[in-house]
PATORTOR-463759 format. One record per residue (C-alpha): x, y, z. Coordinates in steps of 0.2 Angstrom, whole numbers, padded with zeros to 4 digits, always signed. Layout:
// PATORTOR-463759
XYZ
...
// end
This chain:
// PATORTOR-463759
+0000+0000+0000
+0014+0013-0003
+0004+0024-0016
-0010+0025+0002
-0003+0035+0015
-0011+0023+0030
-0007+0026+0050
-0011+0014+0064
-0023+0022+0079
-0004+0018+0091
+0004+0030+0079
-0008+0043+0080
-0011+0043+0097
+0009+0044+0099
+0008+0059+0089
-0005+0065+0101
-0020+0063+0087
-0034+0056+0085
-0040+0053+0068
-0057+0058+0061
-0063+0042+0057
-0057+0025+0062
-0057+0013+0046
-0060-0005+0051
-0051-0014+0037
-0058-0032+0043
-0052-0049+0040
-0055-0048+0022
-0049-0033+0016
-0034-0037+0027
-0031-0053+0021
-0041-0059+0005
-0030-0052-0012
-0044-0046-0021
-0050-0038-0004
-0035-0028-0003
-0037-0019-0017
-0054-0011-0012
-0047-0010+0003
-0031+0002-0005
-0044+0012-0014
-0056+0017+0000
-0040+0024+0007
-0035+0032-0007
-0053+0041-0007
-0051+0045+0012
-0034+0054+0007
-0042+0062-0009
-0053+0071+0001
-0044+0076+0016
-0050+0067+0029
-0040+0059+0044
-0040+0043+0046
-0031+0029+0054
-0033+0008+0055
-0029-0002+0071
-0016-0013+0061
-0011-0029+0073
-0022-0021+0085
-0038-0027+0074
-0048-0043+0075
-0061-0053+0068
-0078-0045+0073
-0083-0061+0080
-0098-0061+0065
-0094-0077+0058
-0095-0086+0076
-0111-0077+0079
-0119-0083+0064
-0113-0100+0066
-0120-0101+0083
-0104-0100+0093
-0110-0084+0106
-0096-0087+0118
-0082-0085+0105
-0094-0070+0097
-0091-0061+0114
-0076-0065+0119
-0070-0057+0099
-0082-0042+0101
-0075-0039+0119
-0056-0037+0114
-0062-0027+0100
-0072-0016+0110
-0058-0014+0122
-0045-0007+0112
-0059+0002+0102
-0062+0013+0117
-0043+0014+0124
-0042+0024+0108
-0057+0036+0111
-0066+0028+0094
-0081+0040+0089
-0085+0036+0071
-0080+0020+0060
-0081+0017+0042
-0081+0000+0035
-0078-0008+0018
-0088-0024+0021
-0106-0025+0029
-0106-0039+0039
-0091-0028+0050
-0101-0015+0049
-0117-0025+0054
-0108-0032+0068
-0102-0017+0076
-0118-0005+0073
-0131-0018+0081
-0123-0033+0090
-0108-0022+0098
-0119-0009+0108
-0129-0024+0117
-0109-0027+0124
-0105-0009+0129
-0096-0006+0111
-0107+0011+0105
-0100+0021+0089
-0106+0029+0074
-0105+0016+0062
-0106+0018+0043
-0101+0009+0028
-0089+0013+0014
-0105+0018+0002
-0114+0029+0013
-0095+0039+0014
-0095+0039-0004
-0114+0045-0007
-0109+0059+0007
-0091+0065-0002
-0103+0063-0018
-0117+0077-0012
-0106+0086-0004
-0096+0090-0021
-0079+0085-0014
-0081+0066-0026
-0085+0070-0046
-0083+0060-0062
-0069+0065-0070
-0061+0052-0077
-0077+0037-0081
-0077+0036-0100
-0072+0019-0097
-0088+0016-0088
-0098+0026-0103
-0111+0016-0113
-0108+0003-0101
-0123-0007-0094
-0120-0007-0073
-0133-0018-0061
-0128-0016-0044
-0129-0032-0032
-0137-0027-0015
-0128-0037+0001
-0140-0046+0014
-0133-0037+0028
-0130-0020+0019
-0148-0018+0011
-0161-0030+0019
-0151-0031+0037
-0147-0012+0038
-0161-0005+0027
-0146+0005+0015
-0152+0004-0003
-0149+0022-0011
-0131+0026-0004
-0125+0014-0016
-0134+0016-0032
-0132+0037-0029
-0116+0033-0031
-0115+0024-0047
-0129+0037-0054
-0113+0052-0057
-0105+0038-0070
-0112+0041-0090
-0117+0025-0091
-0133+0014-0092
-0138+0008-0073
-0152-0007-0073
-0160-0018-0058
-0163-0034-0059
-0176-0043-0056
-0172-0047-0037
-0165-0031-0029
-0167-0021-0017
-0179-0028-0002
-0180-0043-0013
-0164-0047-0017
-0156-0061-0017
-0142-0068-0007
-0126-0070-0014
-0124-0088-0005
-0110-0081+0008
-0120-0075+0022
-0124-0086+0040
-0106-0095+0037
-0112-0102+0021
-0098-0095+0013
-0086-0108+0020
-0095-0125+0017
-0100-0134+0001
-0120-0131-0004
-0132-0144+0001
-0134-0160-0010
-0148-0156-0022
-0147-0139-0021
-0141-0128-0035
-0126-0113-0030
-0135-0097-0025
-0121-0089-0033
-0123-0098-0049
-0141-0094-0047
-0137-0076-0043
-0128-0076-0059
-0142-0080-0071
-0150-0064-0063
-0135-0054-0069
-0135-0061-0085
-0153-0059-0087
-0150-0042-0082
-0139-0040-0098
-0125-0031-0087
-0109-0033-0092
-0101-0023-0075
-0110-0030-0056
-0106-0018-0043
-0102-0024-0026
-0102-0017-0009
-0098-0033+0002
-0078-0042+0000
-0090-0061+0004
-0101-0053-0012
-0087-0051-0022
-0079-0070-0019
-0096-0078-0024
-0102-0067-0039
-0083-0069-0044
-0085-0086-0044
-0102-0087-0052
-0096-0077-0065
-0084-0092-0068
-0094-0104-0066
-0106-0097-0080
-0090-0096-0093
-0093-0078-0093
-0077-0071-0086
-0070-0061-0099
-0087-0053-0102
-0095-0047-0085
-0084-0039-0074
-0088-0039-0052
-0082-0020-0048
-0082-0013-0028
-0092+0002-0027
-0077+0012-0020
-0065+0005-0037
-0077+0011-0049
-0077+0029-0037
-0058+0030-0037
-0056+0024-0056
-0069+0038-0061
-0061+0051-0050
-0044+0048-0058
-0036+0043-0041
// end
């Protein structure tokens, strides 16, 4: 991440700082390759814009999400607890996150645990820098004439109610936006959520993903946008599974905000 300038809430607080907005990076964005670079790019919005920012680095841990929805509560709260811990040792106010199931977690399971903080997700930041004129297309003639369908996440859209943030952020691109048949409120799973995302699907049963898929194709989009890291394995992998690879591309909202901003 050298083209990113990036601090850790430790080297801030050394300086005698403290950042604007924490960026949970989670265990996707800091680990998953394809993750990494969204992650690179909602920091390179953050400094684009001017605001301060810093990640816990080392000091970050799993949200406990997946434990939760697995049914493991006790490993849930003993995750959520160490996070919440060194959360508040750093005065954290406000948190932005670049996938919704982090930012799910900490907005409605972490204040039940004494975790309370203005939560928002990557999108929403983006809609914001948008309407307040400080994000413009600048550089999206390769989106232009390009037909965009945007996937809503489970816990993003029907889990958190957020369904404009995203598409008001694709609408500044010169390009031809559709829906597809399952959206919004009645959207359909991507086939990652509850755990699901690290086990094999049912016998019998066809791949959500794959089924996903035939929406987008339906759709006759040849870019998906994503919001959600576990959104981007599966449609990825859909996309693969349907021999359609080289024809349908699976975009983050905030890569197709930093490519049309010229960052």
């Amino acid at each position: 991440m050298s083209e990113v300038q990036i601090l850790t809430m430790a080297e801030m607080a050394a300086a005698g700082k403290e950042p604007e907005i924490l960026f949970w990076v989670g265990c996707a964005g800091s680990f998953d390759e394809r993750a990494q670079r969204i992650t690179r790019d909602i920091c390179k919005i953050l400094n684009h814009v001017g605001i301060s920012f810093a990640v816990l680095g080392t000091e970050e841990s799993c949200t406990g999400d997946p434990a939760k929805r697995a049914g493991n509560e006790f490993l849930f709260q003993m995750q959520a607890m160490m996070n919440i811990q060194v959360l508040d040792v750093y005065n954290t106010k406000k948190i932005v996150t670049g996938c919704p199931h982090c930012f799910n977690t900490i907005k409605n399971e972490y204040p039940g645990l004494g975790g309370n903080y203005e939560v928002i997700h990557h999108t929403q930041l983006i809609q914001q820098l948008i309407d307040e004129g400080r994000l413009k297309a600048e550089g999206g003639e390769s989106f232009k004439g390009r037909r965009i369908t945007y996937h809503d996440p489970c816990y993003l859209g029907r889990g958190n109610d957020v369904y404009e943030a995203p598409r008001k952020a694709l609408e500044i691109l010169d390009a031809d936006l559709v829906e597809m048949k399952r959206c919004r409120s009645n959207g359909l799973c991507c086939g990652a959520g509850g755990a699901q995302m690290f086990k094999e699907p049912e016998k019998g049963t066809k791949d959500i993903n794959i089924e996903r898929m035939e929406d987008i194709l339906e759709s006759k989009a040849t870019i998906v946008a994503a919001a959600c890291p576990f959104c981007m394995t599966m449609l990825r992998d859909g996309v693969k599974g349907k021999d359609k690879e080289q024809e349908i591309q699976v975009l983050d909202v905030a890569e197709i905000t930093v490519r049309v901003n010229g960052l």
